[in-house]
PQR file with spaces between the fields and no chain letter, atoms N, CA, C, O and H, PARSE charges and radii, in Angstrom:
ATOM       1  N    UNK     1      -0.582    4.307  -12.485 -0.4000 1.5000
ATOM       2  CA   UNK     1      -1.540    3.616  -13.320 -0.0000 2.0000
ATOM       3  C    UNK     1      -1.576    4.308  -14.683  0.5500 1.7000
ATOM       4  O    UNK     1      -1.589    5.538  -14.739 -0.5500 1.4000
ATOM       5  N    UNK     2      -1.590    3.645  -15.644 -0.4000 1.5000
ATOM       6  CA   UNK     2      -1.798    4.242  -16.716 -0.0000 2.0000
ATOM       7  C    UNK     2      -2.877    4.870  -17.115  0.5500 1.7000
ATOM       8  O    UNK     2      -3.928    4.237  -17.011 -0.5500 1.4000
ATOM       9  H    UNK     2      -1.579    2.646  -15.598  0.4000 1.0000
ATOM      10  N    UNK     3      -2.922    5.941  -17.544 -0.4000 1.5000
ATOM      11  CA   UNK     3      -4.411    6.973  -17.461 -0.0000 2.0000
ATOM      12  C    UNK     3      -5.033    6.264  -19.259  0.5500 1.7000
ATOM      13  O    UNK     3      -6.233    6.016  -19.376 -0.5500 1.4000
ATOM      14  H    UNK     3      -2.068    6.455  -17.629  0.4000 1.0000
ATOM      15  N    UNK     4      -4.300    6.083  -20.182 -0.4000 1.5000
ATOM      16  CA   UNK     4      -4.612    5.771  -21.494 -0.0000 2.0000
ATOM      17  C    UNK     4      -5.363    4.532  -21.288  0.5500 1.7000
ATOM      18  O    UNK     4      -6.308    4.424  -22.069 -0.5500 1.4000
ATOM      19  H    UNK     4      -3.326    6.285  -20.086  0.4000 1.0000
ATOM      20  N    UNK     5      -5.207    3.492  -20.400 -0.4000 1.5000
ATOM      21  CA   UNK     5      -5.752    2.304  -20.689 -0.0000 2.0000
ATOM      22  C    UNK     5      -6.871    2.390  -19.349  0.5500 1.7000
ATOM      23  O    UNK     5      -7.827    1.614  -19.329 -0.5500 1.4000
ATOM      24  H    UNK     5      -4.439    3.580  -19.765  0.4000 1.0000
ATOM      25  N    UNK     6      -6.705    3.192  -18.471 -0.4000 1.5000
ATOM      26  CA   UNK     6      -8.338    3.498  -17.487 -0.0000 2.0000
ATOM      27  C    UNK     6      -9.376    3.983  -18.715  0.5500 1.7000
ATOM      28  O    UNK     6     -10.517    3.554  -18.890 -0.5500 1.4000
ATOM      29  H    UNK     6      -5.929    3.822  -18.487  0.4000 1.0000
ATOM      30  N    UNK     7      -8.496    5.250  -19.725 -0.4000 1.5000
ATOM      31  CA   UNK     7      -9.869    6.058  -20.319 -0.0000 2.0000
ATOM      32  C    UNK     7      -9.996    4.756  -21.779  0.5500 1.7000
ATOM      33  O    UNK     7     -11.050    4.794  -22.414 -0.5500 1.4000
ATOM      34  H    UNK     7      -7.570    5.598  -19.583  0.4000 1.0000
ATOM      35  N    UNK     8      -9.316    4.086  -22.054 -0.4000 1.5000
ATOM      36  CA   UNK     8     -10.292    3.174  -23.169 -0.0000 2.0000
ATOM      37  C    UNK     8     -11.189    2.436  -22.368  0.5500 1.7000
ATOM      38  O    UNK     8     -12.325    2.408  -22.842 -0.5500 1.4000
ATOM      39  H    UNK     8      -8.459    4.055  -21.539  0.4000 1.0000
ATOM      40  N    UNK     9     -10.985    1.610  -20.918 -0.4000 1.5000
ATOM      41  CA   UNK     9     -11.679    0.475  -20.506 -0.0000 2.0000
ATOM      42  C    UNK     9     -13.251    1.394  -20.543  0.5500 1.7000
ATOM      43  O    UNK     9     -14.240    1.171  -21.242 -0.5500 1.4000
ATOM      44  H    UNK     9     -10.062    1.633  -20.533  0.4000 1.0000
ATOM      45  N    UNK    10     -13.028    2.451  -19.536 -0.4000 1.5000
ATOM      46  CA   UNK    10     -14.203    3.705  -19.060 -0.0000 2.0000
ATOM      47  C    UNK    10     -15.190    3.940  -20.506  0.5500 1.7000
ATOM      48  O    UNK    10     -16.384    3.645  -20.444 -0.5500 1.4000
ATOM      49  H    UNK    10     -12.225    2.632  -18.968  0.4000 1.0000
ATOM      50  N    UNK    11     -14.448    4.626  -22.118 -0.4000 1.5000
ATOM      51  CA   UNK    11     -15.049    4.717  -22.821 -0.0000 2.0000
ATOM      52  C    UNK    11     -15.380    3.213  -23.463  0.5500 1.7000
ATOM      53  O    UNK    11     -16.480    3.115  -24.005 -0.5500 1.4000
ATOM      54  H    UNK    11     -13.479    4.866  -22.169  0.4000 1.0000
ATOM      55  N    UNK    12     -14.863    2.499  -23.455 -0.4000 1.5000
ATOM      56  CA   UNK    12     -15.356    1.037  -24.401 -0.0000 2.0000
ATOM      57  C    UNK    12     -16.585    0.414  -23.678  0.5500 1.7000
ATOM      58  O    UNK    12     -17.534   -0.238  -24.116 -0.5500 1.4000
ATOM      59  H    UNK    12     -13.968    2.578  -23.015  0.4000 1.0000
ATOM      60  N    UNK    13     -16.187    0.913  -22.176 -0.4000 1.5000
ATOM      61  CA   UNK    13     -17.677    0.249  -21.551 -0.0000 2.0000
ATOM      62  C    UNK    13     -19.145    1.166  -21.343  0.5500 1.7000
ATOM      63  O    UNK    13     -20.327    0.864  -21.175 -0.5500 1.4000
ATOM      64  H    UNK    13     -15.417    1.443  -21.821  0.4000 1.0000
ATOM      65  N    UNK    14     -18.490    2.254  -21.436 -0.4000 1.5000
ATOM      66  CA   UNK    14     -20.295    2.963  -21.771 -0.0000 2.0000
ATOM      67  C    UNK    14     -20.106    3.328  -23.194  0.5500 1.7000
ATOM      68  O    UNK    14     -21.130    3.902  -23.563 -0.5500 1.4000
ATOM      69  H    UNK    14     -17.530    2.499  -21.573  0.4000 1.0000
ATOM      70  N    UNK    15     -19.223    3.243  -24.173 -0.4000 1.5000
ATOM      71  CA   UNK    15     -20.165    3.761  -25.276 -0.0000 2.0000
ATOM      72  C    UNK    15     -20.185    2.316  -26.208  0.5500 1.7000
ATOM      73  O    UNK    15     -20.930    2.381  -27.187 -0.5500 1.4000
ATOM      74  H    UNK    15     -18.390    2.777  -23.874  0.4000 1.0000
ATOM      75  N    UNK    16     -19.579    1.249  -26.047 -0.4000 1.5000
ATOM      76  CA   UNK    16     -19.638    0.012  -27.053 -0.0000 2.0000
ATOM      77  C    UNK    16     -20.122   -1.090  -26.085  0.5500 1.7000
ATOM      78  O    UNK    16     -19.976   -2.270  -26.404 -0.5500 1.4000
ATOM      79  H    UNK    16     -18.975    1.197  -25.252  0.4000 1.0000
ATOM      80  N    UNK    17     -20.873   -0.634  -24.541 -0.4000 1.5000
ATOM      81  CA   UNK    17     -21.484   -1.640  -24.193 -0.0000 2.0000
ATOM      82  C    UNK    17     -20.835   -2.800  -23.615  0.5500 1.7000
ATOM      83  O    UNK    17     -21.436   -3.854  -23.412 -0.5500 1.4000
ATOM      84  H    UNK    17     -20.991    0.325  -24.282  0.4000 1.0000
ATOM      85  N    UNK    18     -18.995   -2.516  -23.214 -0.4000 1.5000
ATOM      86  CA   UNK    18     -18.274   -3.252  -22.952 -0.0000 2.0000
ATOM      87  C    UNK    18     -17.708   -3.745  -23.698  0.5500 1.7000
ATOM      88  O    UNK    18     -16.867   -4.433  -23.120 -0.5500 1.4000
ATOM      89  H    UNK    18     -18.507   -1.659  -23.379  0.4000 1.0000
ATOM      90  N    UNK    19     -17.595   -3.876  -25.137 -0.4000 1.5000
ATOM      91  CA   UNK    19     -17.206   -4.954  -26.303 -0.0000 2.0000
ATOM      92  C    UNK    19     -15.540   -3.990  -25.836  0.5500 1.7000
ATOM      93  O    UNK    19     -15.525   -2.943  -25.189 -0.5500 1.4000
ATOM      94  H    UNK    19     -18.279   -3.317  -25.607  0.4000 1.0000
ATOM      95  N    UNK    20     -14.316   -4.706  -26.374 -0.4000 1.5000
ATOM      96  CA   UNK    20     -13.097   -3.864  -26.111 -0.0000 2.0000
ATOM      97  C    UNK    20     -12.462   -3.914  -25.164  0.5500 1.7000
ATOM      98  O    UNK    20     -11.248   -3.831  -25.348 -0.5500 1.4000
ATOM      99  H    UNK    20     -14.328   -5.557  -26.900  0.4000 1.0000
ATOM     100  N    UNK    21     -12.930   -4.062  -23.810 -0.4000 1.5000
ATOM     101  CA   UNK    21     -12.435   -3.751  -22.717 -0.0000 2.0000
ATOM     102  C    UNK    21     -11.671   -4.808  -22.173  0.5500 1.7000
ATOM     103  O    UNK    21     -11.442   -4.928  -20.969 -0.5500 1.4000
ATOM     104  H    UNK    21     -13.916   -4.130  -23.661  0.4000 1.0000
ATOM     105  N    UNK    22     -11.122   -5.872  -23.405 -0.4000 1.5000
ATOM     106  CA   UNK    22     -10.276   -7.124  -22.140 -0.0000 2.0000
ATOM     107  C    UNK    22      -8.770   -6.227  -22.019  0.5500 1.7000
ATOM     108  O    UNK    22      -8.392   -5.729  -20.958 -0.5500 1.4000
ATOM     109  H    UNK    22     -11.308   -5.774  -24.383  0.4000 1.0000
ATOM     110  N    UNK    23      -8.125   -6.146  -23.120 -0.4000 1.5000
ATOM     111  CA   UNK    23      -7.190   -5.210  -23.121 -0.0000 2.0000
ATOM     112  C    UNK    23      -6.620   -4.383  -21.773  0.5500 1.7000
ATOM     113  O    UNK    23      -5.775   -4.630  -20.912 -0.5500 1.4000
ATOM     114  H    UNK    23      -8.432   -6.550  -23.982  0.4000 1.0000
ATOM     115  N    UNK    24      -7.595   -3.194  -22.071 -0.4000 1.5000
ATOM     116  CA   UNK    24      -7.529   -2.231  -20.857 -0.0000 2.0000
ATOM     117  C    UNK    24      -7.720   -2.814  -19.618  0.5500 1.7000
ATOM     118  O    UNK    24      -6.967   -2.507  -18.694 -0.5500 1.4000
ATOM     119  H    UNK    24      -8.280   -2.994  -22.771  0.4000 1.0000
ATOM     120  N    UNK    25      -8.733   -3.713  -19.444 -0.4000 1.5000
ATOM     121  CA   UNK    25      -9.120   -4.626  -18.358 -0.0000 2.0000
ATOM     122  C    UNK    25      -7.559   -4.950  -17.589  0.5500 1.7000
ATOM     123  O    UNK    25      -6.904   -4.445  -16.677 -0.5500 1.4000
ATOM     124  H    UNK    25      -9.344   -3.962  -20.195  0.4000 1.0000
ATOM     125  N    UNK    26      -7.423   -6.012  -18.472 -0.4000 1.5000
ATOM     126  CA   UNK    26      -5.962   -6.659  -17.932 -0.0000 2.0000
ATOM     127  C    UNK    26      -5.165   -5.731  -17.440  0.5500 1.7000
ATOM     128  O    UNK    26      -5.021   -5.600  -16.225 -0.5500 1.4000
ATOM     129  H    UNK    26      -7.955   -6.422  -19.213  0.4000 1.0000
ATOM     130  N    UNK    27      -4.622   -5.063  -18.223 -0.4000 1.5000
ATOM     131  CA   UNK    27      -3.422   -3.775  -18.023 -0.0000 2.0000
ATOM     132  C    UNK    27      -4.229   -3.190  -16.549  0.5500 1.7000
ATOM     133  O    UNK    27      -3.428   -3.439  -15.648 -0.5500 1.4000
ATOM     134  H    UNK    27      -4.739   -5.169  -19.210  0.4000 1.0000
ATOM     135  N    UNK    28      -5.019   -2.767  -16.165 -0.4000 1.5000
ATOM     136  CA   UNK    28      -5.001   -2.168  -15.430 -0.0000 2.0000
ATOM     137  C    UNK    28      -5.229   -3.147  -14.002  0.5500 1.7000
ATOM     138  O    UNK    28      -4.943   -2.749  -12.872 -0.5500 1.4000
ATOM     139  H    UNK    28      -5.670   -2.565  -16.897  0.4000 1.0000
ATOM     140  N    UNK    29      -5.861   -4.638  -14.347 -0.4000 1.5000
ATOM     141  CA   UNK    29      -5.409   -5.455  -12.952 -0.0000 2.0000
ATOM     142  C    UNK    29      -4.383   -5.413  -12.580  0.5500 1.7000
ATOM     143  O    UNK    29      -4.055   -5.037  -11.455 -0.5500 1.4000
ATOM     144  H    UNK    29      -6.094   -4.961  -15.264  0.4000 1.0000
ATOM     145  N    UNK    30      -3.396   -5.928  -13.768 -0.4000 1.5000
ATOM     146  CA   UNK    30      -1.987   -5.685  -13.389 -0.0000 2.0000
ATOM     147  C    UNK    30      -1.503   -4.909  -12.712  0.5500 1.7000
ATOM     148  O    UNK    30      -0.843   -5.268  -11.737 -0.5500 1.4000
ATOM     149  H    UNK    30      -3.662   -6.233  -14.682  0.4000 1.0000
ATOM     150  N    UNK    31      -1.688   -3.573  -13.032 -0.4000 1.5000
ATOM     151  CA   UNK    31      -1.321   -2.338  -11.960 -0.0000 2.0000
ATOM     152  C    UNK    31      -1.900   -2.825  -10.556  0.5500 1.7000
ATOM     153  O    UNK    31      -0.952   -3.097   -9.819 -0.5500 1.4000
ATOM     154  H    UNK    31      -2.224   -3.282  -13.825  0.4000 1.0000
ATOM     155  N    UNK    32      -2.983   -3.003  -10.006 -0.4000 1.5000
ATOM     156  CA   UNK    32      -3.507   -3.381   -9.321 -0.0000 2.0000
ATOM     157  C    UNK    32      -3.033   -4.297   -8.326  0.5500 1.7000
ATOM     158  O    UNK    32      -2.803   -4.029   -7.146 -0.5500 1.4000
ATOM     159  H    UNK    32      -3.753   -2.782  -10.604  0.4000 1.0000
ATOM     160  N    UNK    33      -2.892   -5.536   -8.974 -0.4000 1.5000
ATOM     161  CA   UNK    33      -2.403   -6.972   -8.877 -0.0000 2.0000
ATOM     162  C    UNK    33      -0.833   -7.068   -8.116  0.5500 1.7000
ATOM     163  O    UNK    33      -0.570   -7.600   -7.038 -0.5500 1.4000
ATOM     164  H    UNK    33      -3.078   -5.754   -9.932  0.4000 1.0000
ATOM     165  N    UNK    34       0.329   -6.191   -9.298 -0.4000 1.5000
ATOM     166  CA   UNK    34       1.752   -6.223   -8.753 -0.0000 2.0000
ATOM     167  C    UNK    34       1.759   -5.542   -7.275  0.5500 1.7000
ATOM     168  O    UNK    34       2.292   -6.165   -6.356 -0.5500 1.4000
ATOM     169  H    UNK    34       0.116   -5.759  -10.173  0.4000 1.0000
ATOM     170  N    UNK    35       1.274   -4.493   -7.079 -0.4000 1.5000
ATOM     171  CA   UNK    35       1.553   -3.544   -6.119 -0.0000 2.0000
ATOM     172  C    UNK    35       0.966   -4.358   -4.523  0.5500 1.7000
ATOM     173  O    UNK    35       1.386   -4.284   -3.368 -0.5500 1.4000
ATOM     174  H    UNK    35       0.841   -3.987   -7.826  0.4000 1.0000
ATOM     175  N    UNK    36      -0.150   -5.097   -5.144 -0.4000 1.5000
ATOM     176  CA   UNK    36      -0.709   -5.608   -3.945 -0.0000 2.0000
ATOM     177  C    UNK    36       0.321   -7.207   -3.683  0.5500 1.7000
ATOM     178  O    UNK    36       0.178   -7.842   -2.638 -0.5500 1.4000
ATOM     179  H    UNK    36      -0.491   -5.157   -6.082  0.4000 1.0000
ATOM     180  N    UNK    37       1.062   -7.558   -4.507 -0.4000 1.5000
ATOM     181  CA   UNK    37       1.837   -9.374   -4.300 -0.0000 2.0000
ATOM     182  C    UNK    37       2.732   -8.443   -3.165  0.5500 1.7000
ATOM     183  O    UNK    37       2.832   -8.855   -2.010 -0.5500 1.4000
ATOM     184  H    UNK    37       1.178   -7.042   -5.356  0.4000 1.0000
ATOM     185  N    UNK    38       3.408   -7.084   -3.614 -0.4000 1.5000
ATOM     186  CA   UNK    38       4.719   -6.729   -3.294 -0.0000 2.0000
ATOM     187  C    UNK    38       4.178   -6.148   -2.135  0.5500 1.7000
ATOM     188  O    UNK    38       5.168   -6.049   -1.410 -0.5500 1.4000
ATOM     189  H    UNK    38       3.326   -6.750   -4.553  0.4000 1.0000
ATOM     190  N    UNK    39       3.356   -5.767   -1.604 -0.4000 1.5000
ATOM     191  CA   UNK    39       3.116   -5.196   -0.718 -0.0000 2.0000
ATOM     192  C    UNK    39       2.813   -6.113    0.518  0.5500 1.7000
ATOM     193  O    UNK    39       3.252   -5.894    1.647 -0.5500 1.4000
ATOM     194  H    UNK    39       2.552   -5.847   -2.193  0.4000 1.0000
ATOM     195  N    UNK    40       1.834   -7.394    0.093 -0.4000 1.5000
ATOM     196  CA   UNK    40       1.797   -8.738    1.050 -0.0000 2.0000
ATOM     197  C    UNK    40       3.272   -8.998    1.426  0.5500 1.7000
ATOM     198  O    UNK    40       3.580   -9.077    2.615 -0.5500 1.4000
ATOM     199  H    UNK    40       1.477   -7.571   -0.825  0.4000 1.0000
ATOM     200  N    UNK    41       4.098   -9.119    0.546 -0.4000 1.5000
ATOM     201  CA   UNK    41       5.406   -9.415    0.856 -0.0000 2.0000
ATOM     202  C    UNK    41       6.398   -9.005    1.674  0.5500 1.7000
ATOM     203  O    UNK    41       7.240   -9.612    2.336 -0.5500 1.4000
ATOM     204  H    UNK    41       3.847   -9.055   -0.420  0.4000 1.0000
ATOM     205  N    UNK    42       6.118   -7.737    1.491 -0.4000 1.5000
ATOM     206  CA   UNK    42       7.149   -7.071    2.128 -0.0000 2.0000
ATOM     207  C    UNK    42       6.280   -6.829    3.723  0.5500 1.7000
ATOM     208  O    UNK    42       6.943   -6.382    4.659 -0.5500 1.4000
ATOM     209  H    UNK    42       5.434   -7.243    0.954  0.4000 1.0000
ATOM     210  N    UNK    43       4.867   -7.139    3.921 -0.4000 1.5000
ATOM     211  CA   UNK    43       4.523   -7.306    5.213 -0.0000 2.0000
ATOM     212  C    UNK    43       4.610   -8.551    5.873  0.5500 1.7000
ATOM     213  O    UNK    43       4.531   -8.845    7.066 -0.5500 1.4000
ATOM     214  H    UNK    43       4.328   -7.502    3.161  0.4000 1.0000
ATOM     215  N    UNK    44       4.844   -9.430    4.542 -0.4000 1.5000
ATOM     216  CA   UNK    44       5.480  -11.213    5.761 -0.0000 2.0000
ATOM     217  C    UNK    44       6.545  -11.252    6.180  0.5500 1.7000
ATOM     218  O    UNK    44       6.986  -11.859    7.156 -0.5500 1.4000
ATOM     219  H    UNK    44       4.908   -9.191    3.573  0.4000 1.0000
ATOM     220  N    UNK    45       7.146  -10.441    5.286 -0.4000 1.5000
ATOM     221  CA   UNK    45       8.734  -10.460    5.621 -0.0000 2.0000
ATOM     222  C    UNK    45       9.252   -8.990    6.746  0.5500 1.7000
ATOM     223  O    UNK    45      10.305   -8.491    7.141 -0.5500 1.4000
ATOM     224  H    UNK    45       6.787   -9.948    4.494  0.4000 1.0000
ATOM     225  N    UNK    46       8.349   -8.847    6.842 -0.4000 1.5000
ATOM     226  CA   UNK    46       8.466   -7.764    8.122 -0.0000 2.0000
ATOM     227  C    UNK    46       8.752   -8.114    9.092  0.5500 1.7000
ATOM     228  O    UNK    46       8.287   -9.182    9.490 -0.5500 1.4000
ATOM     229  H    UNK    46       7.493   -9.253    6.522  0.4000 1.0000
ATOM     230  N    UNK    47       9.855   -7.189   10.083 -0.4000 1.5000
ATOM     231  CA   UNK    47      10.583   -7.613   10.805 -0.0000 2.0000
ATOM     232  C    UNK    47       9.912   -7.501   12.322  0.5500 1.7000
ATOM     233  O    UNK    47       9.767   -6.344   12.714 -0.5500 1.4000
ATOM     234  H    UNK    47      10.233   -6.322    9.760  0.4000 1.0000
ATOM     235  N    UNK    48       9.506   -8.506   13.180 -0.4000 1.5000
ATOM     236  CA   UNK    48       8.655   -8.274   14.376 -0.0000 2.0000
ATOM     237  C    UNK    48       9.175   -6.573   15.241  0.5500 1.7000
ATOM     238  O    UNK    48      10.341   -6.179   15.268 -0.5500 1.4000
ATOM     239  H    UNK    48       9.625   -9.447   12.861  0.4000 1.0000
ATOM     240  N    UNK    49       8.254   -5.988   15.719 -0.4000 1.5000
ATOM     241  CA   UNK    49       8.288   -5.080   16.843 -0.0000 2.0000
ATOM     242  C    UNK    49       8.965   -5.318   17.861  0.5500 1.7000
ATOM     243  O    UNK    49       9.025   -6.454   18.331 -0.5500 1.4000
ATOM     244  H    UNK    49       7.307   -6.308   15.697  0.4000 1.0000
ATOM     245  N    UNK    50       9.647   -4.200   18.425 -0.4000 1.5000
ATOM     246  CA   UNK    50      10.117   -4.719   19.857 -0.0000 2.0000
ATOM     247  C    UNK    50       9.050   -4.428   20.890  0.5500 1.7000
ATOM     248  O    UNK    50       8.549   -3.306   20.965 -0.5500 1.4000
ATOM     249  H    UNK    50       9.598   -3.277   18.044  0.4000 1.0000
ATOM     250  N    UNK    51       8.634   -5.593   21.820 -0.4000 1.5000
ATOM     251  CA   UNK    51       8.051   -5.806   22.730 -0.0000 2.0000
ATOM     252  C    UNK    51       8.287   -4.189   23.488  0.5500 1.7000
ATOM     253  O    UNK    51       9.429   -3.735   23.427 -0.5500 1.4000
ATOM     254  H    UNK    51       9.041   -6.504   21.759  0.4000 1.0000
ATOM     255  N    UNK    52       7.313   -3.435   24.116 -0.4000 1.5000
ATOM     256  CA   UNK    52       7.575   -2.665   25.082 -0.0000 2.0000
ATOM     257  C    UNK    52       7.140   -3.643   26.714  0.5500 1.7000
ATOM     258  O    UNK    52       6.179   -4.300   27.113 -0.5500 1.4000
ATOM     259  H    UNK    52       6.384   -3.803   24.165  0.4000 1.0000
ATOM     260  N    UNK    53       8.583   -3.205   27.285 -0.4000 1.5000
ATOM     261  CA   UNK    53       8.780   -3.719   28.537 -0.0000 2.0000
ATOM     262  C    UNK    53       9.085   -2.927   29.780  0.5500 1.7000
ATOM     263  O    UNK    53       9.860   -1.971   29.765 -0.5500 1.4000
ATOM     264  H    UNK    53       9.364   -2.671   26.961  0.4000 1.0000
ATOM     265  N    UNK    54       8.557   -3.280   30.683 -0.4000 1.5000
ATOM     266  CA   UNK    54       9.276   -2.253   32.161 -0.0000 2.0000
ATOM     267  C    UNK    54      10.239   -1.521   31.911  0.5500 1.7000
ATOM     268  O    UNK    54      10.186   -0.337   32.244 -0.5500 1.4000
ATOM     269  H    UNK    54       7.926   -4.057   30.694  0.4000 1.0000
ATOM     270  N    UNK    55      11.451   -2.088   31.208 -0.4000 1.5000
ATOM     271  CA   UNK    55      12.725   -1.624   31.067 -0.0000 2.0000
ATOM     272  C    UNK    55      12.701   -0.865   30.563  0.5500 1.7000
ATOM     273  O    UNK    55      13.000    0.252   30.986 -0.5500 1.4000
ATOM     274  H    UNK    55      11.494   -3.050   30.938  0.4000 1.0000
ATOM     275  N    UNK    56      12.295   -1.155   29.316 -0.4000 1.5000
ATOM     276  CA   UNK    56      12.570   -0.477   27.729 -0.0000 2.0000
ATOM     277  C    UNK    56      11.549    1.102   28.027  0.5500 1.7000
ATOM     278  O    UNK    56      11.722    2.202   27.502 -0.5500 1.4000
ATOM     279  H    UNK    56      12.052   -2.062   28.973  0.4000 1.0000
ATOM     280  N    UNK    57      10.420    0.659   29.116 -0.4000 1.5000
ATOM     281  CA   UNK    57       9.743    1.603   29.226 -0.0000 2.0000
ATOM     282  C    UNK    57      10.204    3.317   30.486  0.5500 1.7000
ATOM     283  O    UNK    57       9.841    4.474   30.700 -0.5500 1.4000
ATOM     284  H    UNK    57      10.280   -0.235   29.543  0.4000 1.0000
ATOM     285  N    UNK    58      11.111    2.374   30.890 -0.4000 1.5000
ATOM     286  CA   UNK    58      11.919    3.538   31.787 -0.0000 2.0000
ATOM     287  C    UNK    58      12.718    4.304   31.290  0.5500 1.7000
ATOM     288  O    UNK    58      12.743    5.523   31.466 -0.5500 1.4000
ATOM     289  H    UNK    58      11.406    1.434   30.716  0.4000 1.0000
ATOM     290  N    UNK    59      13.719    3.422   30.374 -0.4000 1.5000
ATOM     291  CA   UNK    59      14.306    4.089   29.753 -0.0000 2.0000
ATOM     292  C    UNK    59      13.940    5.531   28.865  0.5500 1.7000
ATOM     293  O    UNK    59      14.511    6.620   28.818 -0.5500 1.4000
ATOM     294  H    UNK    59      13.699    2.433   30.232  0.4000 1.0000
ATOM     295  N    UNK    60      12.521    4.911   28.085 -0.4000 1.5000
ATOM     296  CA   UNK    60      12.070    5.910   27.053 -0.0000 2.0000
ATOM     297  C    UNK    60      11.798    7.124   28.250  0.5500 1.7000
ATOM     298  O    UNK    60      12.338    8.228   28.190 -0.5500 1.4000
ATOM     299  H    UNK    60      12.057    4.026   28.122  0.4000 1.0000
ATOM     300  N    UNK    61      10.889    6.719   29.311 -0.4000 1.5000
ATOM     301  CA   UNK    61      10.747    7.744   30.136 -0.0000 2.0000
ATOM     302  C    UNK    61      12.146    8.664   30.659  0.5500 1.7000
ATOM     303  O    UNK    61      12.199    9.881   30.479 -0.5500 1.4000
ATOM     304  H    UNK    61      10.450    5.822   29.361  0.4000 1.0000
ATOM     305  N    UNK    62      12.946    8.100   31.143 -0.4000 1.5000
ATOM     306  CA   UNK    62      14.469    8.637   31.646 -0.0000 2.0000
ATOM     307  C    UNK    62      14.340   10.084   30.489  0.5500 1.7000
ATOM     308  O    UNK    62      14.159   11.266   30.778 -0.5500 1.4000
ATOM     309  H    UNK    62      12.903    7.112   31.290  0.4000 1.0000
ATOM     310  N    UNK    63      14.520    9.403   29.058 -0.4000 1.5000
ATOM     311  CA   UNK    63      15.072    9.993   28.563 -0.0000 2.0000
ATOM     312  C    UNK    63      14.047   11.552   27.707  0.5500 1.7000
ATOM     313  O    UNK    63      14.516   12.545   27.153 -0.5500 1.4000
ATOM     314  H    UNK    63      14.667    8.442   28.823  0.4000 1.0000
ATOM     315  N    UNK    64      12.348   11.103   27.969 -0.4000 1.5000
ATOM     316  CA   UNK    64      11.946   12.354   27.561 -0.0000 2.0000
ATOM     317  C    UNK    64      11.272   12.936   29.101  0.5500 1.7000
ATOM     318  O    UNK    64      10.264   13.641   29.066 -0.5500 1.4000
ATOM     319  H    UNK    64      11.967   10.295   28.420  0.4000 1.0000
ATOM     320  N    UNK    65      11.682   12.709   29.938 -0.4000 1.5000
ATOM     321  CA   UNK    65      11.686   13.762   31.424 -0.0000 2.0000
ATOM     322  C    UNK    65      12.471   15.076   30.920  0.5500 1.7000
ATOM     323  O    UNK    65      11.835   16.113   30.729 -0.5500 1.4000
ATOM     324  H    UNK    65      12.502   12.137   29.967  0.4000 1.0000
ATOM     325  N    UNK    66      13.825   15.020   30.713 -0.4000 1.5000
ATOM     326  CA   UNK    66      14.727   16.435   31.054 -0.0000 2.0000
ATOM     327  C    UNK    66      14.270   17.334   29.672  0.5500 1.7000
ATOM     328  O    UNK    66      14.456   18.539   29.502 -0.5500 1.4000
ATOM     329  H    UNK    66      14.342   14.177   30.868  0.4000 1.0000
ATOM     330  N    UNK    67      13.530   16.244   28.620 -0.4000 1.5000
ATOM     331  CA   UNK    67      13.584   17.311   27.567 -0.0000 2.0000
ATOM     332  C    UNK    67      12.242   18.146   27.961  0.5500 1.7000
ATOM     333  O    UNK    67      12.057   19.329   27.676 -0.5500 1.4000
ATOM     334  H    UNK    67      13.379   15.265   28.759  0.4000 1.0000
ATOM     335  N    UNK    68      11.710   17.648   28.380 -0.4000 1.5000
ATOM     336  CA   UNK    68      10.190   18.035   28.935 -0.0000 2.0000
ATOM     337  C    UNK    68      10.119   18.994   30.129  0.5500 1.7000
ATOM     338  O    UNK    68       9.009   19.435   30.429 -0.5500 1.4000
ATOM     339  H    UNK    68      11.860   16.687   28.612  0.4000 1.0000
ATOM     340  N    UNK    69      11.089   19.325   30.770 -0.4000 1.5000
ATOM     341  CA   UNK    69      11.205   20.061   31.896 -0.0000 2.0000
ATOM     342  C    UNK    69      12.368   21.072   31.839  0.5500 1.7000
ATOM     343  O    UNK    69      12.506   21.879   32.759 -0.5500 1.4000
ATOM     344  H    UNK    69      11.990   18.967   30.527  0.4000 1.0000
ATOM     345  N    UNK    70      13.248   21.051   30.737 -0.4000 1.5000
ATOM     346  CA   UNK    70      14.190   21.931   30.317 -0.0000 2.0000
ATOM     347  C    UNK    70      13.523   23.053   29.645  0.5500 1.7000
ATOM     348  O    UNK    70      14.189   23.978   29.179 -0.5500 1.4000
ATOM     349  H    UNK    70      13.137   20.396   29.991  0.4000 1.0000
């Protein structure tokens, strides 16, 4: 995030009462805004879990028994 356009929005709104602040405003939704489209996105497009199953569940077991008892 840009620290220059947090400290104008911060000072324009307590010392001018808000007058100033569309500027900084915007710029910093934006930051806001991109990170959160790309982030929805890349969780729709996420690739399903594999189901844990009997199988899948023996296996995992098989395989941390010997490390666990070695």
């Amino acid at each position: 995030m840009p620290p220059r356009n947090a400290y104008f929005l911060l000072h324009n709104a307590i010392y001018f009462h808000g007058n100033g602040t569309t500027q900084a405003l915007v710029v910093v939704l934006i930051y806001f805004v991109i990170p959160a489209v790309v982030l929805s996105l890349l969780g729709w497009f996420r690739s399903p879990r594999i189901p844990i199953t009997p199988d899948t569940e023996a296996e995992a077991t098989a395989v941390v028994i010997p490390i666990v008892s070695a």
